[in-house]
C-alpha positions in Angstrom: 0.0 0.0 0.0 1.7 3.6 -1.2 2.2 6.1 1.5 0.1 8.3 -0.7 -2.9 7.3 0.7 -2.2 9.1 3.9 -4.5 12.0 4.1 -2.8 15.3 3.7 -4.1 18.5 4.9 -4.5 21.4 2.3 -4.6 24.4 3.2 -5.7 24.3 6.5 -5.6 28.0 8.3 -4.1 29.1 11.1 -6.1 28.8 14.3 -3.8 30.0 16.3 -5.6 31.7 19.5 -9.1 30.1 19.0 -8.4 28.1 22.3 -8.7 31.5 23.8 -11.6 32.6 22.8 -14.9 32.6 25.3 -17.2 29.7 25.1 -20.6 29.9 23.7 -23.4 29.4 26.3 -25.1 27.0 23.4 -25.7 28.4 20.4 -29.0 28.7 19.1 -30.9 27.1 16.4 -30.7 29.9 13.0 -31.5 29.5 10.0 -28.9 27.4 8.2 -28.0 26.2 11.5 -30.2 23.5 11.8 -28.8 21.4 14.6 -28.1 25.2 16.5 -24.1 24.4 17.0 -22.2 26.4 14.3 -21.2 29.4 17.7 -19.5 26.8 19.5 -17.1 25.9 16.9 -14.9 28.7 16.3 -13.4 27.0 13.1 -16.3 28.0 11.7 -15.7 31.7 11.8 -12.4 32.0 10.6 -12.5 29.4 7.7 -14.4 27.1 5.0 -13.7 24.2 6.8 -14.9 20.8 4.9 -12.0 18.6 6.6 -13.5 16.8 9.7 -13.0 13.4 8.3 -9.5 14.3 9.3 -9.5 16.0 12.2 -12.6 17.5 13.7 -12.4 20.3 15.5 -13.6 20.4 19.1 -16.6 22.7 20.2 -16.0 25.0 22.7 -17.3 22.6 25.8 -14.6 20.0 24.7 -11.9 22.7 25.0 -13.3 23.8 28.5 -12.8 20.1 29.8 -9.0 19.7 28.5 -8.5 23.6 30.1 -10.0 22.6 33.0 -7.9 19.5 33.5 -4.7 21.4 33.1 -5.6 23.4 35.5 -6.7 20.8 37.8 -3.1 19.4 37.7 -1.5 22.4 38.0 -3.1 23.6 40.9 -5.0 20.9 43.1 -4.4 17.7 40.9 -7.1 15.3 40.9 -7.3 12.2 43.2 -7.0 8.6 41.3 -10.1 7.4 42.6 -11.8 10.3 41.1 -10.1 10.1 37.8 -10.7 6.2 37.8 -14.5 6.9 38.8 -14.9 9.6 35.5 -13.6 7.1 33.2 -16.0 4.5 34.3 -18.9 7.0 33.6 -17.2 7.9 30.0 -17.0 4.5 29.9 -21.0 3.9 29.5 -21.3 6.8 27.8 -19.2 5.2 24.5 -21.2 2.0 25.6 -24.5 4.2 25.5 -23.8 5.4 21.9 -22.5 2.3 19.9 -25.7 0.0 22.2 -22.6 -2.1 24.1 -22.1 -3.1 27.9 -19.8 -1.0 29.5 -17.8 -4.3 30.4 -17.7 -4.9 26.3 -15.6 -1.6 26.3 -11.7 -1.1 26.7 -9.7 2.2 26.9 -6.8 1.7 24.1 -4.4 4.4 22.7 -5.1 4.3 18.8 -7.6 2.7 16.4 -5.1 0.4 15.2 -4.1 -0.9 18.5 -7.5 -2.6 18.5 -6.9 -4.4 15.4 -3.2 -5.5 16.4 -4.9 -6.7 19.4 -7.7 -8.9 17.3 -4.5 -9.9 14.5 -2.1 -10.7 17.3 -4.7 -12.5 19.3 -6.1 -15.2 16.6 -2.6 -15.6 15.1 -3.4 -16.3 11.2 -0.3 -18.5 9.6 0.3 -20.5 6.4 -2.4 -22.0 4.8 -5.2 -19.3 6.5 -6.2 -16.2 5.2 -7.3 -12.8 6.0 -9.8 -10.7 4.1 -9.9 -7.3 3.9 -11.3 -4.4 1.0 -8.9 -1.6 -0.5 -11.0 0.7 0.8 -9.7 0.3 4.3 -7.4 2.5 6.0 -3.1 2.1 5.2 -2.3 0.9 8.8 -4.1 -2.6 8.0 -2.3 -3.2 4.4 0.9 -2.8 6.9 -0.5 -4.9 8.8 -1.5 -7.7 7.2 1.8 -7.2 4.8 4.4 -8.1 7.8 1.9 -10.9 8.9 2.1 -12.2 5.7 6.0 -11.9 5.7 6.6 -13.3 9.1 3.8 -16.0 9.4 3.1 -17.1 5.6 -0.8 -15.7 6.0 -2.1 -15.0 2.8 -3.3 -11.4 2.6 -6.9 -11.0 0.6 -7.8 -7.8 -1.1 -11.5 -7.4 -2.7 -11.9 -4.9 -4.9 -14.3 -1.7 -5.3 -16.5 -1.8 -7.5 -17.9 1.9 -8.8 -16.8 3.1 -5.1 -18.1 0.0 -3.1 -17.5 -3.2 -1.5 -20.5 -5.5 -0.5 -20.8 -8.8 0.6 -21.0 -10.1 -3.4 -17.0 -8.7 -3.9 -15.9 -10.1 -0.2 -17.8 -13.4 -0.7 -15.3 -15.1 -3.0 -12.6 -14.3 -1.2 -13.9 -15.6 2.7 -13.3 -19.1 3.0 -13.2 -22.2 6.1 -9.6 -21.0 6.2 -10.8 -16.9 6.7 -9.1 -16.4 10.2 -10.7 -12.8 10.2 -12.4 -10.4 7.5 -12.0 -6.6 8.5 -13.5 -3.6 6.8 -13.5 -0.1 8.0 -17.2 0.5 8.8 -17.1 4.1 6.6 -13.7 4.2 4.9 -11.8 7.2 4.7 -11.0 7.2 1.0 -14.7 8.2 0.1 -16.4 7.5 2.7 -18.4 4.1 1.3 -20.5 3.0 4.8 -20.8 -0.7 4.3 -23.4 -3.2 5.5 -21.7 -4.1 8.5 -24.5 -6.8 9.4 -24.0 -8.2 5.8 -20.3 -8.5 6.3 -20.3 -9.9 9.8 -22.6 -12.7 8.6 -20.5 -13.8 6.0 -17.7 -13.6 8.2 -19.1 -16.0 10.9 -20.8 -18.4 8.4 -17.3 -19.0 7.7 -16.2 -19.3 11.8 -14.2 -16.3 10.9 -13.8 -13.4 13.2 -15.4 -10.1 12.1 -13.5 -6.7 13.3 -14.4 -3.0 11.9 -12.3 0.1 12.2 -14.8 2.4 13.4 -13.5 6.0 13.2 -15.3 7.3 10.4 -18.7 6.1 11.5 -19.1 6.9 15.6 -20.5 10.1 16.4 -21.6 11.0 11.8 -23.8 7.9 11.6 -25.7 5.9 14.3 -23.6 2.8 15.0 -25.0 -0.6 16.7 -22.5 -3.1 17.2 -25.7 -5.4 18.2 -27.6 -5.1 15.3 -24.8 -5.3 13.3 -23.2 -8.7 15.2 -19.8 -7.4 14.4 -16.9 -8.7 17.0 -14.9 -5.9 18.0 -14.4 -2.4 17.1 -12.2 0.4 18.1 -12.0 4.2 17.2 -9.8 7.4 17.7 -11.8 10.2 19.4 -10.3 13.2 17.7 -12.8 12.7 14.5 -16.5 12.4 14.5 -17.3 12.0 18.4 -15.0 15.8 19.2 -12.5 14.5 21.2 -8.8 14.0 21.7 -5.8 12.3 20.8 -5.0 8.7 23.0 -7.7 7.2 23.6 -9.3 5.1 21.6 -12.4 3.1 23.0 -12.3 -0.9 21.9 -15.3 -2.9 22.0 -15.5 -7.0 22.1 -18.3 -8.4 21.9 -19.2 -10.6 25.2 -19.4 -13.8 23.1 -16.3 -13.4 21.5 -14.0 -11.7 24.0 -12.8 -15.2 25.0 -11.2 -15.3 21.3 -9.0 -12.4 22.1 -5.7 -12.7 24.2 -4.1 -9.8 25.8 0.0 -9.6 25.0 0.7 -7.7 28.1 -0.2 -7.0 32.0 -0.4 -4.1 34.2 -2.1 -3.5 37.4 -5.3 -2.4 35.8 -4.9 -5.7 34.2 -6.1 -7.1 37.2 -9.8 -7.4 38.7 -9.4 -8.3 42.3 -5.8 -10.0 43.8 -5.9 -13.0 45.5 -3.1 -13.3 47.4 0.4 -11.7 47.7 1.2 -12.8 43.9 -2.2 -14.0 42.8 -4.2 -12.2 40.4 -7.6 -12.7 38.7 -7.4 -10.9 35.4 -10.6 -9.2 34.2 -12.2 -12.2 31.6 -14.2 -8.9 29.5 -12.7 -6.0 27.2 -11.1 -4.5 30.4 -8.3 -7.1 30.5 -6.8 -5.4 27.4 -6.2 -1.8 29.8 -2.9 -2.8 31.8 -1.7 0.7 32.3 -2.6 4.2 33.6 -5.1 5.7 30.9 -4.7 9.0 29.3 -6.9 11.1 31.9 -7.0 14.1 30.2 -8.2 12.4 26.8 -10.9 10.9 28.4 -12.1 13.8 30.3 -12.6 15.3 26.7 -13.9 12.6 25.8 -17.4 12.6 28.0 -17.8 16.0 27.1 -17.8 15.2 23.8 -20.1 12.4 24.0 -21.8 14.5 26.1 -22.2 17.2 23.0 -22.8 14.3 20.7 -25.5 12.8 22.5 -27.1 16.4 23.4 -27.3 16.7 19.4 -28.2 13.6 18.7 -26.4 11.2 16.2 -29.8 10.7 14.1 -29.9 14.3 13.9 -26.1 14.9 12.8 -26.2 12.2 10.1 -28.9 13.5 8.9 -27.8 16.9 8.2 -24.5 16.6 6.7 -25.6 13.0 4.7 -27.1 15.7 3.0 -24.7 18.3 2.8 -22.7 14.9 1.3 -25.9 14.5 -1.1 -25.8 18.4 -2.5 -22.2 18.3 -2.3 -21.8 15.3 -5.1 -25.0 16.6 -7.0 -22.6 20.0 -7.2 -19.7 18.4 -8.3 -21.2 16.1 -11.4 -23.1 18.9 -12.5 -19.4 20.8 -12.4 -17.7 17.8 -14.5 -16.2 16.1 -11.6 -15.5 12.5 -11.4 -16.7 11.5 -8.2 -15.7 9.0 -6.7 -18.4 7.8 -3.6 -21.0 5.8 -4.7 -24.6 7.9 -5.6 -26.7 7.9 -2.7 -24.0 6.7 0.0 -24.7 7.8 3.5 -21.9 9.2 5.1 -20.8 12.3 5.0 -17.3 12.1 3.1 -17.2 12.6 -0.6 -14.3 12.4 -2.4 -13.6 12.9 -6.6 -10.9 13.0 -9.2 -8.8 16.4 -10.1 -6.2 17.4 -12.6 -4.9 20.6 -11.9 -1.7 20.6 -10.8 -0.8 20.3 -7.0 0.4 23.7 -6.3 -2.2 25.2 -8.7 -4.5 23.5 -6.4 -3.0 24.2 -2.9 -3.2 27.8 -4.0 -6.9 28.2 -5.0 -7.3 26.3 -1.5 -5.0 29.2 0.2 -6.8 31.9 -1.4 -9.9 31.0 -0.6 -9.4 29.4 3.0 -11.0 26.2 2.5 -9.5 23.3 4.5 -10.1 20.1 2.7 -7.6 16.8 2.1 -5.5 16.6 -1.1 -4.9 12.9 -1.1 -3.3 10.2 -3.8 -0.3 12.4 -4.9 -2.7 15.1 -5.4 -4.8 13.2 -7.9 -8.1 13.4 -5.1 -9.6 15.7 -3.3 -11.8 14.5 -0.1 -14.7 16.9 1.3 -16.2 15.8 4.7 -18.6 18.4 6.1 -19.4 18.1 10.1 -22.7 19.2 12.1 -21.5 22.6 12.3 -21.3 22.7 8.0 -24.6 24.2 6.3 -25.7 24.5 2.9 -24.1 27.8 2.8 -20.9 25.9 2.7 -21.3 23.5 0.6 -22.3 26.4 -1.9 -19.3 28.0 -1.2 -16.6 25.2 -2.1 -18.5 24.5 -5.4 -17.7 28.1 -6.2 -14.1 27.2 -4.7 -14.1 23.8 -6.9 -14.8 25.7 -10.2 -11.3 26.7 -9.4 -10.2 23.7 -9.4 -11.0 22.2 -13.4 
């Protein structure tokens, strides 16, 4: 897999001082503010920002929590019990929003720790296989590629066909000998949302294990791990549910957490001690947390969840699916060839340019717009947030005529 599918930013202004400014006491509903947000994002006031799909900015409340931490530290640091008590209640939360347990639910560092966990954990070797889409995100073709090197695993890619992946182009490839098939739940590169329930049903008529990198899906779209019968998923906060970097919430499903193995131990490892050397290690998602979390992370985390929940996540995808919707309409009528499927529902869009790079990166400048210029400048990706309107959207496909 090239490094040139790693998203780079374009143009994205300087924010410097935002963190600064006052928050907003909740902004109210306006007109082409329909989820009454937009004055709690500051971003939104200085730029034409259409990048959340790579980093969303935080509202105002999600910076007031990380403040208030710092402070907390610096001045009358808070207690460990307290601490340990907050990230049990951000804890349900994430449970709350995806319809887990909180005991299906462990605190990891990064997205693709969750997956190294699930790889590591069934150990795939010569003569199995491993199924995943080229629509998923670089860290698993890395992945899979030194598992392949070092074990013999043979590494299966299906295809996209007009932008998608369903069950009829994984099918084929899933097997008795599937050890695991992994998709990302709403991929990055143009933001296809696949039937997870589709895929995790092919996946276990097979015995295989069924994992999804959720990212790009918690806190646009509503996500139900349930319903969907998928076996573990894990996300970065710093997207779609407006929080921080290290943490990254893992779920395993209670029926198949006995599948997964933890690789190393800590005293949060460690449910109740038994004697001066005798442990009983937590048999749910909370054996894979062996050290102390990232506080400060989570802390941003609930309010986020807080902000997201406040919203709602039937609301949010509603809205910018169809900024998504007007956005694609825009470009084909403009010439573009887009590249996410007609009618997808998520809220990334992504499609083909051939002006050159710098040509590009300037009409991006100029104009202020934050978007990614991915694939050695070949794509451009647009991912409007709950705080976007149709306003925007208006306003880069004035930007993209610029662009031809």
């Amino acid at each position: 897999m090239a490094v040139s599918r790693r998203t780079v930013l374009s143009a994205l202004p300087a924010i410097a001082g935002l963190a600064s400014r006052p928050a907003q006491a909740g902004a109210a509903v306006q007109a082409g503010d329909p989820l009454g947000v937009r004055g709690d994002f500051p971003v939104a006031s200085t730029s034409l920002f259409l990048n959340s799909a790579y980093i969303t900015p935080t509202p105002t409340p999600v910076m007031e929590a990380g403040r208030a931490f710092a402070d907390a530290k610096g001045t009358a640091p808070i207690v460990l019990g307290d601490m340990l008590r907050r990230t049990e209640e951000v804890r349900a939360q994430y449970a709350r929003l995806i319809n887990a347990s909180p005991d299906e639910i462990a605190f990891l560092a990064a997205t693709s720790e969750g997956e190294n966990v699930v790889a590591n954990s069934l150990k795939p070797g010569r003569g199995d296989n491993v199924v995943i889409d080229e629509l998923h995100y670089e860290s698993e073709f890395v992945l899979y590629s030194q598992f392949a090197k070092t074990t013999g695993v043979e590494l299966r890619i299906a295809k996209a066909k007009g932008g998608a992946v369903t069950v009829k182009e994984l099918e084929p490839l899933v097997n008795g000998r599937t050890k695991l098939v992994s998709v990302a739940w709403v991929s990055h590169q143009n933001g296809y949302r696949h039937d997870m329930k589709a895929v995790a049903d092919l996946a276990h008529a097979h015995g295989a294990f069924c994992y999804t990198d959720g990212i790009q899906a918690v806190g646009m779209v509503p996500v139900d791990v349930k319903a969907a019968g998928v076996d573990a998923m894990c996300i970065g906060t710093y997207k779609w549910v407006l929080g921080a970097y290290g943490v990254a919430p893992f779920y395993v499903r209670r029926e198949s957490a006995s599948r997964l193995t933890p690789d190393r131990y800590g005293w949060k490892s460690s449910e109740k001690q038994l004697g001066p050397t005798d442990f009983q290690i937590y048999a749910n998602a909370k054996r894979f947390e062996y050290a102390t979390p990232a506080f400060g992370p989570i802390y941003q985390l609930g309010a986020g969840l807080s902000y997201v929940e406040r919203v709602g996540v039937a609301r949010i995808e509603t809205h910018t699916v169809a900024l998504a919707h007007r956005l694609q309409k825009g470009l084909r009528t403009l010439g573009f060839d887009v590249l996410t499927p007609d009618g997808n529902r998520s809220s990334i869009v992504a499609f083909r340019v051939t002006k050159p790079q710098d040509a590009i990166n300037k009409v991006l400048a100029d104009s202020k717009t934050s978007v990614s210029l991915r694939e050695n400048g070949t794509q451009i990706r647009v991912s409007p947030a709950l705080f976007n309107t149709d306003a925007d959207i208006d306003r880069f496909l004035t930007v993209a005529e610029g662009l031809k």
